[in-house]
N, C-alpha and C positions, 0 to 999 in steps of 0.2 A: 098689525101682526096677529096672526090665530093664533091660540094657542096648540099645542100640541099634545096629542093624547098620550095622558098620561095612568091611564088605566091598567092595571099591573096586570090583567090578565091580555091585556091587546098589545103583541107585539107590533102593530101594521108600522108605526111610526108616521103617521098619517098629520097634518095638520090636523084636517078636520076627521073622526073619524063615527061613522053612522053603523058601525057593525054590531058595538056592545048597547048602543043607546035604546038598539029594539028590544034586549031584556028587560024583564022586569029586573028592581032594583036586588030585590033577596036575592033573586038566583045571582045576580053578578056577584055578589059578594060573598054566597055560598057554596059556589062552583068548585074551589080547593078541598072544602071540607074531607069529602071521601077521600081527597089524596093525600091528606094530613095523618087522616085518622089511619091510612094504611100505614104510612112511613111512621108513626107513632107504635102500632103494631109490631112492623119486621123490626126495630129499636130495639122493645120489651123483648121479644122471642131471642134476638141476639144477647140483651145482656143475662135471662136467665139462663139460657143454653149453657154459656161461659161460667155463669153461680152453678149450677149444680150438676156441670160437665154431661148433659143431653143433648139429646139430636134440636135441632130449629125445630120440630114437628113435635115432638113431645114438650118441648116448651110452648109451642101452641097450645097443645091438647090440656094442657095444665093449666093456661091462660082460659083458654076458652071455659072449662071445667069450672076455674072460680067464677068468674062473670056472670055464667047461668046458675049456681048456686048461691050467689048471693044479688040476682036481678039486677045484673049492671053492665052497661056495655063495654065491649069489649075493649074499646079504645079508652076507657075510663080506668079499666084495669091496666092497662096497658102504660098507662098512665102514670097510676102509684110506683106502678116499676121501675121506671126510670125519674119521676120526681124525688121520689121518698124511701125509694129502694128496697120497697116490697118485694115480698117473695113467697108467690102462691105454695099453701103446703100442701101442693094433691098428686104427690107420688113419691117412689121412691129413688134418693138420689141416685143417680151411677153414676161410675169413675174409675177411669182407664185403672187395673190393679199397675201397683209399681212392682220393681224385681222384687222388694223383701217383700210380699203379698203374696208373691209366684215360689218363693223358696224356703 
């Protein structure tokens, strides 16, 4: 009996399968990284958005802001945000005023 490929990035369901074996090994294994490190990103932007009641784009801008001010990638920051519940202090909050704000 072959086995069957069980390579998480090959769907073919191939017994045998010759498609991922021409990679070298890093890249197979490295392949997700940028799609992690995204989805780890739009995560952080959604939970500060929601902390400090900003747009996705300004919780980027604030994200990006700490990163480069203190030489660290993005996705690292991004990171502390939703591991540890960081929260970049590079602006200033907004938040929708309530009625007794308006009256």
């Amino acid at each position: 009996m072959l086995p069957i490929c069980d390579d998480q990035a090959c769907f073919c369901g191939r017994s045998v399968c010759t498609a991922h074996e021409l990679r070298p090994p890093a890249e197979a294994t490295n392949s997700s990284t940028p799609r992690q490190s995204r989805i780890v990103i739009e995560q952080a932007k959604g939970i500060l958005a929601a902390r400090r009641d900003i747009t996705l784009n300004q919780a980027f801008e604030d994200l990006r802001h700490h990163a480069r001010h203190h030489q660290m990638l993005l996705s690292k920051a991004a990171g502390a945000v939703i591991d540890t519940g960081f929260t970049p202090n590079t602006g200033p909050t907004r938040r929708t005023p309530s009625p007794a704000d308006i009256a």
